[in-house]
Kinemage of the C-alpha trace (Angstrom):
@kinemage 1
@onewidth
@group {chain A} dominant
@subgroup {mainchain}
@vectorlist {calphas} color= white
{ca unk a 1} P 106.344 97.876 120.202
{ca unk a 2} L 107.824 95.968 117.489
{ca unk a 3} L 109.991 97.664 114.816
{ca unk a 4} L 110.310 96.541 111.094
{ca unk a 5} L 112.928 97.356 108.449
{ca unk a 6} L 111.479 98.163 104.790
{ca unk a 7} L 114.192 97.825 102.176
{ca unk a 8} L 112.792 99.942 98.749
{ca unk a 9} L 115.220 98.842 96.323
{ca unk a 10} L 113.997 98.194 93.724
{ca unk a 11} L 112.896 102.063 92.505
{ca unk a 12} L 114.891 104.919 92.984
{ca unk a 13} L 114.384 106.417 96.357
{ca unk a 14} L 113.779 110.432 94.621
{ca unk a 15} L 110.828 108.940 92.929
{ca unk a 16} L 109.892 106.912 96.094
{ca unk a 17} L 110.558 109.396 98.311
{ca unk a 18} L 109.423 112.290 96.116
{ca unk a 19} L 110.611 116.166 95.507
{ca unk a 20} L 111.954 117.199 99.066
{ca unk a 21} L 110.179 114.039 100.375
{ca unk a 22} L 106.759 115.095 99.544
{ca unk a 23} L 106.039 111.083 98.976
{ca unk a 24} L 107.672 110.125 102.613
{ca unk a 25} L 105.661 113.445 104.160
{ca unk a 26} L 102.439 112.078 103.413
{ca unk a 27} L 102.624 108.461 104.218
{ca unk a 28} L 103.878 109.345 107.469
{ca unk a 29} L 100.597 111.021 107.771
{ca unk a 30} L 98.701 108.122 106.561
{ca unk a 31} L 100.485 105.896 109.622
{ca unk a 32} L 100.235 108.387 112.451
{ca unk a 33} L 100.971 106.165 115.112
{ca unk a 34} L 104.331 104.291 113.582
{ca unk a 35} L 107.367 106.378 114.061
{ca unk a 36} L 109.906 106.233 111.347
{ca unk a 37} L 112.830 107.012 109.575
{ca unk a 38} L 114.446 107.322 106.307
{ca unk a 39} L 117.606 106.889 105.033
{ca unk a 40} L 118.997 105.705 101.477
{ca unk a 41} L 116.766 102.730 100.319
{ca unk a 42} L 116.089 102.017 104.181
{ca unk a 43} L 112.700 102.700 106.249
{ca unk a 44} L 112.475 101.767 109.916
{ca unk a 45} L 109.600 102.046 111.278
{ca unk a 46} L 108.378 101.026 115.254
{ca unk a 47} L 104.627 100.906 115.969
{ca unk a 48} L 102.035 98.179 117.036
{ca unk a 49} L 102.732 95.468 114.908
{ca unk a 50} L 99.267 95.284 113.381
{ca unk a 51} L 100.247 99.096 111.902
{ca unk a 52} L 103.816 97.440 111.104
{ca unk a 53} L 102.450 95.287 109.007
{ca unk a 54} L 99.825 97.455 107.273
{ca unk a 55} L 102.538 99.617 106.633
{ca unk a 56} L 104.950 96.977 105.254
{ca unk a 57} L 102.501 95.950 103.056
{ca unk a 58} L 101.823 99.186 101.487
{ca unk a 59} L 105.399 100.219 100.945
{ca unk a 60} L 105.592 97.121 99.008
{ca unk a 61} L 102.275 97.864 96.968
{ca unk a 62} L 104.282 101.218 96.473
{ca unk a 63} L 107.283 99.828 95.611
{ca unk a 64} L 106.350 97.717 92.977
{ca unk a 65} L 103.765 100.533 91.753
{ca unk a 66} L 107.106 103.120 91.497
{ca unk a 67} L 109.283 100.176 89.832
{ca unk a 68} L 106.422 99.380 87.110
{ca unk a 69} L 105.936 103.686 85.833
{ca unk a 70} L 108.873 104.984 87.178
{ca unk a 71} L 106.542 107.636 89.535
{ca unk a 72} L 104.995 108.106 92.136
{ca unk a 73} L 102.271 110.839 93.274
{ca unk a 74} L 100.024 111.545 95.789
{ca unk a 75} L 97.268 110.071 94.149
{ca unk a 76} L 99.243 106.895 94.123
{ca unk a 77} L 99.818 106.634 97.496
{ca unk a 78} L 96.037 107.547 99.288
């Protein structure tokens, strides 16, 4: 099991995270065999470090997305 840290800061975490974490709600359901946790700008997540990775490269691709228009929906993120 390996566990990363995600840093998201450079987009506010509401928009990130979404109204009562709508955002964070469904892309734990996109990575349904990571566990992780949210807090502030930080994600941990622990998993098989193949789905680590995949998933640190998609907050990213999120990240940036939510910097550039200042949203983020659930189209943007499936």
């Amino acid at each position: 099991m390996i566990e990363r840290i995600v840093i998201v800061d450079s987009v506010d975490p509401v928009c990130f995270y979404g109204v009562n974490n709508s955002n964070i709600n469904l892309i734990k359901n996109l990575f349904p065999k990571l566990r992780m946790g949210a807090r502030g700008n930080v994600i941990k997540v622990i998993g098989e470090d193949s789905e680590t990775a995949e998933f640190e490269r998609k907050m990213h691709q999120l990240e940036a997305y939510g910097a550039k228009y200042n949203k983020l929906t659930a189209d943007d993120i499936t």
